[in-house]
C-alpha positions as CSV (number, residue, x, y, z in Angstrom):
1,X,14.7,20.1,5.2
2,X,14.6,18.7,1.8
3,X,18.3,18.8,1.4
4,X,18.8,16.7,5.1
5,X,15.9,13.9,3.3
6,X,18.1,13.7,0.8
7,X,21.1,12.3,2.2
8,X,21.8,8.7,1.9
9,X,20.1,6.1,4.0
10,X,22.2,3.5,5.8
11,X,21.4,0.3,7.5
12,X,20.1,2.0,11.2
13,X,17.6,4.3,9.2
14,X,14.9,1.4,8.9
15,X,15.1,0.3,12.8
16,X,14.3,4.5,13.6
17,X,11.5,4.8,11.3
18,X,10.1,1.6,12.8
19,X,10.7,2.8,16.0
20,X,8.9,5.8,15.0
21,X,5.8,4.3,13.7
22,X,5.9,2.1,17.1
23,X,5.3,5.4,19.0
24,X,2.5,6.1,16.4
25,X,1.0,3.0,16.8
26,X,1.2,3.3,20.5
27,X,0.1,6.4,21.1
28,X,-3.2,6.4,18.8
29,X,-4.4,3.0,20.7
30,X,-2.9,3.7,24.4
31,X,-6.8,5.8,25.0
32,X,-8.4,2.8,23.6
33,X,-6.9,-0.4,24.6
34,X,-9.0,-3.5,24.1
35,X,-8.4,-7.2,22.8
36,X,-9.1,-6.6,19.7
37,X,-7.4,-3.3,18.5
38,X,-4.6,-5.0,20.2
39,X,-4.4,-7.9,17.8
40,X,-5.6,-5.0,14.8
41,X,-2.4,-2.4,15.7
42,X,-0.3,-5.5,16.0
43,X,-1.1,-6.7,12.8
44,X,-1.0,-3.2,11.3
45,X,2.5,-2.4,12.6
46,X,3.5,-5.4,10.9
47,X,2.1,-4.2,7.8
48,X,3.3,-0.7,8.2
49,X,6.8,-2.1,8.7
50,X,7.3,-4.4,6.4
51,X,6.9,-1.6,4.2
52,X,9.8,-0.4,4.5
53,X,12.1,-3.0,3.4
54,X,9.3,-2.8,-0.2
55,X,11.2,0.5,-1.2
56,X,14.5,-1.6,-1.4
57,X,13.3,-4.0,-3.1
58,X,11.2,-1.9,-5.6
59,X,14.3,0.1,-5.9
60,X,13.1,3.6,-6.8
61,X,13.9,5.6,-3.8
62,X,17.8,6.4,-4.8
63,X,18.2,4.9,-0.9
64,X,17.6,8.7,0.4
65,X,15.5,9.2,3.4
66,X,13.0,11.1,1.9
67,X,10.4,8.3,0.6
68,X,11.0,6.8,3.8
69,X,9.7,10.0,5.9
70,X,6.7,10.5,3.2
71,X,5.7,6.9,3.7
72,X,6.0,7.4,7.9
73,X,3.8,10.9,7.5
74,X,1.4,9.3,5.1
75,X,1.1,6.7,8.0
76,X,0.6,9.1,11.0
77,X,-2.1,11.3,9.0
78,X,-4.3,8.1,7.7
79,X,-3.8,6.1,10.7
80,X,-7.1,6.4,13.1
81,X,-5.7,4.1,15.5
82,X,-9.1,2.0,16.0
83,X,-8.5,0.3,12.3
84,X,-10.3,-2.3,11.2
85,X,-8.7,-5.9,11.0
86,X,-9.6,-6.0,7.5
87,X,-7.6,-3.5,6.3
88,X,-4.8,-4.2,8.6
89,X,-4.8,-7.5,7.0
90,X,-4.6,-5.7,4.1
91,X,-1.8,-3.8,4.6
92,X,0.5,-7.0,5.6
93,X,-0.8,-8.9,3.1
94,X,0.2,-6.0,0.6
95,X,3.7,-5.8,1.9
96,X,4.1,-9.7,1.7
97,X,2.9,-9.7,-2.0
98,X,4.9,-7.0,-3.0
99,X,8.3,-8.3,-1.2
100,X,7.7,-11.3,-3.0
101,X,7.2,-10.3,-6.5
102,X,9.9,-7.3,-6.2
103,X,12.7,-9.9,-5.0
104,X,15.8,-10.0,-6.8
105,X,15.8,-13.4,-6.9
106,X,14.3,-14.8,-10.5
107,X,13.7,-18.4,-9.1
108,X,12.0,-17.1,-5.6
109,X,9.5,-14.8,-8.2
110,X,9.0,-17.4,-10.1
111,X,7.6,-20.0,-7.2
112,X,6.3,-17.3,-5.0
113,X,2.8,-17.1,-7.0
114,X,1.9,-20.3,-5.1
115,X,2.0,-18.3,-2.0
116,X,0.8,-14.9,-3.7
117,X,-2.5,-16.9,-4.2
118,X,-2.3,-18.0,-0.4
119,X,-1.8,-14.0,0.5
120,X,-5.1,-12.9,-2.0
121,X,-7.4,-15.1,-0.9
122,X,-6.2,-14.5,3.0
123,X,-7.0,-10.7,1.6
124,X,-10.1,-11.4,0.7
125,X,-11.5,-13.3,3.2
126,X,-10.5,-10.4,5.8
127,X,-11.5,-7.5,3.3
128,X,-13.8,-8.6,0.4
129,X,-13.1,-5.0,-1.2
130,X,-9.3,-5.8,-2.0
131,X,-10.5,-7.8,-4.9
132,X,-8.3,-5.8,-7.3
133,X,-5.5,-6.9,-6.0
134,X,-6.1,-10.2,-7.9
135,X,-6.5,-8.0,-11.2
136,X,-3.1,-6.8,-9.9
137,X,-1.1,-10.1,-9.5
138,X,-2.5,-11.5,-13.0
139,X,-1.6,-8.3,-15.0
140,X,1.8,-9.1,-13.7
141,X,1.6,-12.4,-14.7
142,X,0.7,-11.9,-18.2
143,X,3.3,-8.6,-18.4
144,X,6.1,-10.6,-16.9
145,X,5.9,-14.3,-17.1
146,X,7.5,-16.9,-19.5
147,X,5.2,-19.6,-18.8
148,X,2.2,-17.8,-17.6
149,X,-0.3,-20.8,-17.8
150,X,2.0,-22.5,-15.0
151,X,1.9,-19.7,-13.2
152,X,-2.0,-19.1,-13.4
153,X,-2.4,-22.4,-12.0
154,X,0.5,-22.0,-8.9
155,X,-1.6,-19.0,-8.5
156,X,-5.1,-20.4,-8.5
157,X,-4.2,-23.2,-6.3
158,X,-2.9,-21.1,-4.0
159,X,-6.0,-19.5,-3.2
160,X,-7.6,-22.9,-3.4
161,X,-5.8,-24.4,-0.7
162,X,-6.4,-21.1,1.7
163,X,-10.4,-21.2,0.1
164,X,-11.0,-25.3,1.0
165,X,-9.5,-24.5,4.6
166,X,-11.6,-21.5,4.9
167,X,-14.5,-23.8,4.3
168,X,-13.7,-26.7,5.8
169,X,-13.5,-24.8,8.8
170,X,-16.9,-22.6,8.7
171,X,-18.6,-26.1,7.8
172,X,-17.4,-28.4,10.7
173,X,-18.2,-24.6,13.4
174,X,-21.7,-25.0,11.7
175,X,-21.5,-21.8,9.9
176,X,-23.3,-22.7,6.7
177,X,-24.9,-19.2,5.9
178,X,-23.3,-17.2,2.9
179,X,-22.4,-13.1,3.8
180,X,-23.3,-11.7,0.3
181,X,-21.0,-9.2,1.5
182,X,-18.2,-11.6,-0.3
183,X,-19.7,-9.8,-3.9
184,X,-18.0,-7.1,-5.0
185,X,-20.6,-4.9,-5.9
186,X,-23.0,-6.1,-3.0
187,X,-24.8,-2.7,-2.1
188,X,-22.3,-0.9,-4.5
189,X,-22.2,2.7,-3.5
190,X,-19.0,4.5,-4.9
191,X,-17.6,7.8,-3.0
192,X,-19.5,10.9,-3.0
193,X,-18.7,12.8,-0.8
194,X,-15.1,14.2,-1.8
195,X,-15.3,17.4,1.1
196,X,-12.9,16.1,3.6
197,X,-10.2,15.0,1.2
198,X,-9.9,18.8,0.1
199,X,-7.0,19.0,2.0
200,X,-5.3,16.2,0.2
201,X,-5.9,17.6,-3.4
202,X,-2.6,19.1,-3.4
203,X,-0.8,15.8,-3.3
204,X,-3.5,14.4,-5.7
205,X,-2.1,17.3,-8.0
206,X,1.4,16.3,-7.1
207,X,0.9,12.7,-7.8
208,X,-0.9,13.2,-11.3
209,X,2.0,15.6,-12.0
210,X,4.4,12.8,-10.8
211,X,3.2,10.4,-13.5
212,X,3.3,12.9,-16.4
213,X,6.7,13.6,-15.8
214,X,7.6,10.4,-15.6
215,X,6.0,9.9,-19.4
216,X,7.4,13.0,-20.7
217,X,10.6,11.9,-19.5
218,X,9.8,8.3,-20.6
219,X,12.5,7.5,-23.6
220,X,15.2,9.0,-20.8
221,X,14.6,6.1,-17.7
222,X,16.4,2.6,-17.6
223,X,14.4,-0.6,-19.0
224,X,14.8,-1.6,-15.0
225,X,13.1,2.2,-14.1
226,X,10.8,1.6,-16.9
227,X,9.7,-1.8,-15.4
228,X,9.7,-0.7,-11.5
229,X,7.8,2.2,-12.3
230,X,4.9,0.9,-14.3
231,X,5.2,-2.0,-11.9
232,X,4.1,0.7,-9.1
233,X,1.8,2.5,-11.6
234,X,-0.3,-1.1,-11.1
235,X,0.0,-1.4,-7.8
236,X,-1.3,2.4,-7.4
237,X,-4.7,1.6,-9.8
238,X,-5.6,-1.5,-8.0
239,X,-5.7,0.4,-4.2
240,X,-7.9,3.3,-6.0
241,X,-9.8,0.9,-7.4
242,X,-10.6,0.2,-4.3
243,X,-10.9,3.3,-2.3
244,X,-12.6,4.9,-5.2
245,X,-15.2,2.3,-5.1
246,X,-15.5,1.3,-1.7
247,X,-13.9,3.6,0.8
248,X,-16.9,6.2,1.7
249,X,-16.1,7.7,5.2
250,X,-13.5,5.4,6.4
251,X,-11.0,7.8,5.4
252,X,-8.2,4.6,6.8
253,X,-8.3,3.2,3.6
254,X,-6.4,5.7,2.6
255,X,-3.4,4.1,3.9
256,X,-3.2,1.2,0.8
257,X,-2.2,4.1,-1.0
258,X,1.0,5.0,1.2
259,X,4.2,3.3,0.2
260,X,3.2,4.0,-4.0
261,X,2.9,8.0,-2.8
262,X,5.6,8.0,-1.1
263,X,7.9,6.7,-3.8
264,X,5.8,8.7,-6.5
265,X,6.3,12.0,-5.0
266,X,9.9,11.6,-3.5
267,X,10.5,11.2,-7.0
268,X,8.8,14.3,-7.8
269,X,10.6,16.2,-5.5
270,X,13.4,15.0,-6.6
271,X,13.2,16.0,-10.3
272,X,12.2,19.1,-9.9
273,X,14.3,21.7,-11.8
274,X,14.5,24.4,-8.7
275,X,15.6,23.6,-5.2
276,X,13.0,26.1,-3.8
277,X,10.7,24.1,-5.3
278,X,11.4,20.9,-4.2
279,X,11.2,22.7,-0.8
280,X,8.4,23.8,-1.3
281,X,6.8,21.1,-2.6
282,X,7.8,18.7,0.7
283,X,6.3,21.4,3.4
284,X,3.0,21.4,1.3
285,X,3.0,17.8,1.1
286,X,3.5,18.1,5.1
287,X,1.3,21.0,5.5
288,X,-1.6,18.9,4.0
289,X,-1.1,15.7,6.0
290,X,-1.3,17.4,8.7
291,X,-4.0,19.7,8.3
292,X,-6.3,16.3,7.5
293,X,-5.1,14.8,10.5
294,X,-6.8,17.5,12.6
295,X,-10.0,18.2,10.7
296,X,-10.2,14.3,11.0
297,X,-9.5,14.0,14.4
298,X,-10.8,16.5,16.0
């Protein structure tokens, strides 16, 4: 199986994995069909999809199908089907932000942080716990910018203008309370209880494995591989940031961690100095997902 993952991806593979996680989507929300999952699934599929066109841009996936079916498993095991706008927001927002700082373009990077600012404080206002996504965008600022004072502003009035419209609207609807919900460490209570993720600790292995190969190995990757990859690494801490400090039982979260795992352990596998072991390695991964889906769902 790892062997037909491998093979080159062409330009109809995106429209069947989309197509795929259209069934998902479908399925998972067809039992429980109401206004507002509707919008919520919508949104999520989005998301979800956009995704796909991130491990182009990002560039890491040697254009094989195999991050591609990780990223679609990851999806169908995490996915509860009743998600919660917030995080679908999340994930769109997510897939925006990273297709606009992973574009190939230099001019379009350079005056999308207007709109990157737009996307965070969108995030925020939906999901309050997405707050290290900020930490995110400004580390790459500082790592990658030439002018990074005109960027801090493009990126501060960004979420400005989205912040003032946010306001101006709750004032003139009468909605003059404050949630103090919108603190990050309002009624902090990190995760405790670890005992369903068991079944992912195999992939947690994989993926800490993942990154010390990459370091081991670091002297022998491209500046551009170099770059992309601790570009990811980023990405990665911000969404445990969150989970870590805010996910408890809502397991969904899980799914900000899908396209960087994906790319992570296709990588992996694909390193790997015996073929039995990449084989291996691919039906655990599978083997896991799936096993959480059912303890979770049933």
């Amino acid at each position: 199986m790892f062997r037909l993952l491998s093979k080159e991806s062409n330009i109809f593979s995106v429209p069947v994995y989309i197509g795929i996680l259209l069934l998902i989507v479908i399925s998972f929300n067809i039992l429980n069909f109401s206004t507002f999952y509707f919008i919520s699934a919508v949104i999520t599929f989005a998301g979800v999809a956009l995704g796909y066109f991130c491990f182009n841009t990002i560039a890491l996936n040697y254009q094989s199908h195999l991050p591609l079916f990780l990223y679609t498993a990851f999806v169908f095991a995490f996915y509860p089907g009743d998600l919660d706008i917030g995080i679908s927001v999340a994930l769109f927002t997510n897939s925006i932000i990273l297709l606009l700082l992973t574009n190939t373009e230099m001019s379009v990077r350079k005056n999308a942080y207007l709109l990157v600012g737009a996307f965070l404080a969108i995030n925020f206002i939906f999901l309050p716990t997405t707050w290290p996504m900020v930490l995110f965008v400004i580390l790459h600022i500082i790592g990658t910018s030439d002018r990074i004072g005109l960027h801090f502003f493009r990126l501060l009035f960004g979420m400005f203008l989205i912040a003032g419209s946010y306001f101006s609207i709750a004032y003139f609807l009468g909605l003059n309370s404050w949630n103090p919900a919108y603190f990050p460490f309002y009624d902090f209570k990190p995760t405790q209880d670890f005992s369903k993720l068991l079944w992912l600790s195999p992939i947690a292995l994989m993926m800490i494995y993942a990154v010390i190969d990459h370091f081991n190995h670091f002297n022998l990757k491209s500046p551009s591989s170099k770059f992309k990859y601790s570009f990811l690494l980023v990405f990665t801490l911000a969404q445990l940031a969150t989970i870590v400090l805010y996910m408890g039982k809502h397991y969904e979260y899980l799914l900000l961690l899908a396209l960087p795992a994906s790319i992570m352990l296709s990588r992996m596998l694909r390193f790997l100095p015996k073929y039995w072991m990449r084989e291996l390695g691919l039906w655990v991964i599978i083997f896991c997902l799936v096993i959480f889906k059912l303890t979770n769902y049933f």
